[in-house]
N, C-alpha and C positions, 0 to 999 in steps of 0.2 A: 504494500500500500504506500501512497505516495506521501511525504509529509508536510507539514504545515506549512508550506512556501507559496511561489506564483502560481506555481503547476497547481489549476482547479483541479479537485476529487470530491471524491464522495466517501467517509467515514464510514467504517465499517461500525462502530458504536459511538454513540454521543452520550455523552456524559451528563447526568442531571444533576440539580442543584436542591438543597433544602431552602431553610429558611435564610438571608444573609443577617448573621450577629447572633443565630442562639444553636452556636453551637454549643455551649452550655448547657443550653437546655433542653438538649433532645432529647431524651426520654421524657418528659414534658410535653413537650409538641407530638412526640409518639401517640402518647397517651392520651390525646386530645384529638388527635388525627381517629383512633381509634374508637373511641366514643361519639366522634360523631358519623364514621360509615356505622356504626353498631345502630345510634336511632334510627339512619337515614335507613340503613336494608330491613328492621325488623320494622321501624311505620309504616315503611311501604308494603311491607309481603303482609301487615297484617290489615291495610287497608284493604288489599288486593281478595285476602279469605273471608274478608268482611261481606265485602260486594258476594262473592262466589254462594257464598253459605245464606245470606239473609235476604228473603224472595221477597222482604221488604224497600231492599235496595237494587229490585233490578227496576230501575229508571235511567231516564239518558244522561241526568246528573251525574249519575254514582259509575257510568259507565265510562263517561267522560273522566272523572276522576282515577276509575282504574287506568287508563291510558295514562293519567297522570305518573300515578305510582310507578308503570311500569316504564315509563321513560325516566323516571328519578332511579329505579334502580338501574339502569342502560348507565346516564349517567358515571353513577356510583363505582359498577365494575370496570367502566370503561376507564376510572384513573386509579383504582383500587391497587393494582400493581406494581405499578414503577412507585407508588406514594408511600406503600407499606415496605418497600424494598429499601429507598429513600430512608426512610425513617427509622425504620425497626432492626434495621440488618444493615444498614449504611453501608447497601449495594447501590453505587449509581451510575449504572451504565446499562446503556439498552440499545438494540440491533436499530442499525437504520431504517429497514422496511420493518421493524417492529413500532418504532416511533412515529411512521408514518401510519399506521396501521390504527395505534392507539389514536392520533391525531386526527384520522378521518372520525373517528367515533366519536369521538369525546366533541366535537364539533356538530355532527350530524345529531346526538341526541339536544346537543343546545339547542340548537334550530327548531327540530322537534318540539323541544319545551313549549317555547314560542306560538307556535302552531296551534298545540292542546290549547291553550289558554286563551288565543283566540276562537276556538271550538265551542269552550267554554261561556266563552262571554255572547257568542251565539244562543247556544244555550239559555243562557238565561235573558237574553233579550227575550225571546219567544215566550217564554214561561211567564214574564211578566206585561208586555207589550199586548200578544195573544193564546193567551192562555187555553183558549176554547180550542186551538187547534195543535195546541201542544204535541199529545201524542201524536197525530197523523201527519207531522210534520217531522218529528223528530223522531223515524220507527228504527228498528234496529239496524236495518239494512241499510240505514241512510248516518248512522253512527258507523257500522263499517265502513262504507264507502267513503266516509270523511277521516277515519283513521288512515285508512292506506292510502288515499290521498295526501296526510301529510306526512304518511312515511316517503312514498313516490318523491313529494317535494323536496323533502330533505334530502332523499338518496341521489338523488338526481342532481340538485346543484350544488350539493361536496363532493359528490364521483370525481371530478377532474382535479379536485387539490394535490391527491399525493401524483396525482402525475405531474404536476406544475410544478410540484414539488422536487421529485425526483430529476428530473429534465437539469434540475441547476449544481456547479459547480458550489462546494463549499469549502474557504480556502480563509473562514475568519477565524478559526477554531472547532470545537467539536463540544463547547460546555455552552449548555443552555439555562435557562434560569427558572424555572422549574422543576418542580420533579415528577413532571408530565410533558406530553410535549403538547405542545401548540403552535396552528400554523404562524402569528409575529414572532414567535421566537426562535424559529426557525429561518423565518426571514432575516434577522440578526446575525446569523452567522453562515447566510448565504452570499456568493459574491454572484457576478456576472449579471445580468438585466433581470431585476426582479418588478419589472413597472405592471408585468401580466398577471402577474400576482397579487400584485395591491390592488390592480384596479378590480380584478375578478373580484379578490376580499371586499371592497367596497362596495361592487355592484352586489354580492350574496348580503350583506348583513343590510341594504337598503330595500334588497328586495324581498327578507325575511323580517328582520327587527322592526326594520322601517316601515314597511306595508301591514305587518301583523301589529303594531302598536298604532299605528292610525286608525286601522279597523275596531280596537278595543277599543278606543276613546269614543268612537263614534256611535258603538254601541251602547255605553253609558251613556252619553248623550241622550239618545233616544229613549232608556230607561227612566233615565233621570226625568226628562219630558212627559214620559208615560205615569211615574209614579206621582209627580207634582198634578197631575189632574184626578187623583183621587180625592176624592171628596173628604172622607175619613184620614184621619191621622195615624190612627191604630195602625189602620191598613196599609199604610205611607211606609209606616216605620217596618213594617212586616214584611214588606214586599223588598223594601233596603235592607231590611238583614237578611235574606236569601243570598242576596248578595256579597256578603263578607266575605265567607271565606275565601270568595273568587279575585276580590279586591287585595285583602292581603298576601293571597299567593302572586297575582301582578305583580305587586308592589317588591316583593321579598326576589323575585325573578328581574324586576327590570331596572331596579334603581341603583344595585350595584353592578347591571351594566353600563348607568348614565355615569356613572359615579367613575368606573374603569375608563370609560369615554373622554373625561372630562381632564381627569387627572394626563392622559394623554395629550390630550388639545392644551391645556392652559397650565400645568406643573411637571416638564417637561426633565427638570433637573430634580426631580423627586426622587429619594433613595431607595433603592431597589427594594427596600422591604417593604415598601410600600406598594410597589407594582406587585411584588410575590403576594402577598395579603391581600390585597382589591382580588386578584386571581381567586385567590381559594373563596373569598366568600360568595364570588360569583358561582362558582363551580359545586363548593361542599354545603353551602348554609339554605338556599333554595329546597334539595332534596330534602334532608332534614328538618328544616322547617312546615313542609305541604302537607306531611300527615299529622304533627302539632297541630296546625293550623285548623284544617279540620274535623280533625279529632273535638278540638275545643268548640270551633261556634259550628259545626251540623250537628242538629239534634239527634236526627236519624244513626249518625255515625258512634254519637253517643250510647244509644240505646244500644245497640248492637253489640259494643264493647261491653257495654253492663249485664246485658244477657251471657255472652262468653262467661263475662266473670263469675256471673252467677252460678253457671252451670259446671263449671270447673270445681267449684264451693260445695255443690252439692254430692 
């Protein structure tokens, strides 16, 4: 293999990085890292038996929701390896087609996220806007066909990354700054014309983040409008708390990606631990958070878990 000079190559492994400044504290951040895939896979897989088991929760809400789960755990495995190697075993190095591998995923399920939750807030447009047509609007076959639809979407315009990827000479080094990969970080220690790169990156996350977050706003909008002409307040407020847990799962999904955004555009000399950190809570606090989230305000989701409980008691 050729080494680190003019001569472009491509690295047989790329090395990851933890946290920058605690290396002190690594079993610490071990231990932390591990507690939260520990909430985020067992929220999820027990949202997941929830739906499966409770013929109370087969609605399009709860269906939507397990799509949720099961792209939080997509997620979760998808960095679960190089993060726990990282950390726990302070192995850090990983295959270049394996990096690009994790990269398509760990990517393709973001996107995905995105998607669901614009699903979601479909979802609950209808439910509140037209409720009388609710079911025959929203039947199951029309819940599949929008699942694989935003599987289709996501697989389809992250397919060409790792080959864009691949195509380029890397001749900045081989240590990246996570301890996952990701396609700017990769771009970092790529050399030769990387302009098809960033602009594909730009066109994908304006034709995903950017089109799926205009469509949610607009569908609050329309709710918002819908709820403000009920006559009753009860009813106002009841009809907005449906609505929460869908609001806080947005919210917990897109604000540290404005937030990663930002710190990009306008604190440019920000210390890497700060860019490492903005990463992981985009990436680790989302999954973790969604089945908290409505575990706490769905009632339904409640009940369901109290029955469990019950029944394990007895």
């Amino acid at each position: 293999m050729l080494g680190f000079n003019s001569t472009p190559f491509q690295p047989a492994t790329l090395q990851l990085t933890g946290i920058p400044g605690m290396q002190t504290g690594q079993a610490w951040v071990s231990l932390i890292f591990c507690i939260l895939y520990l909430i985020s896979i067992l929220g999820n897989l027990s949202i997941l038996a929830l739906v499966v088991r409770e013929p109370a929760l087969h609605q399009p809400m709860y269906y939507f929701l397990s799509m949720l789960s099961l792209n939080d755990l997509g997620v979760s495995f998808s960095t679960l390896p190089t993060v726990l190697a990282t950390f726990c075993f302070n192995y850090r190095h990983v295959g270049f087609d394996a990096c690009l591998v994790q990269m398509f995923f760990i990517h393709t399920f973001s996107f995905m996220e995105s998607g669901i939750l614009l699903a979601m807030s479909f979802d609950r447009f209808v439910a509140i806007c037209d409720p009388l047509r609710y079911a025959t609007v929203l039947t199951n076959s029309r819940i599949l066909a929008m699942g694989l639809g935003i599987l289709a979407k996501s697989f389809i315009t992250l397919f060409p990354f790792p080959f864009l990827v691949k195509r380029l000479p890397f001749c900045k080094g081989n240590v990246l700054h996570h301890s996952y990969c990701l396609h700017p970080d990769l771009m970092k220690v790529a050399c030769g014309d990387i302009h098809v790169n960033n602009i594909y990156g730009l066109f994908v996350v304006i034709f995903t983040y950017g089109v799926d977050s205009v469509f949610i706003l607009l569908s609050y909008a329309l709710i918002l409008r819908a709820v403000l002409a009920i006559a009753s307040q009860e009813q106002r407020l009841k009809a907005l708390n449906t609505c929460m847990s869908h609001i806080c799962a947005v919210l917990a999904f897109y604000v540290p990606i404005i937030a990663v955004s930002m710190i990009h555009r306008f604190w440019k000399q920000a210390p890497a631990v700060v860019h490492v950190m903005m990463s992981n809570v985009y990436l680790f606090v989302p999954p973790m958070l969604n089945p908290i989230i409505y575990s706490v305000k769905t009632k339904e989701i409640r009940r369901g878990i109290l029955k469990i409980f019950h029944k394990s008691q007895t």
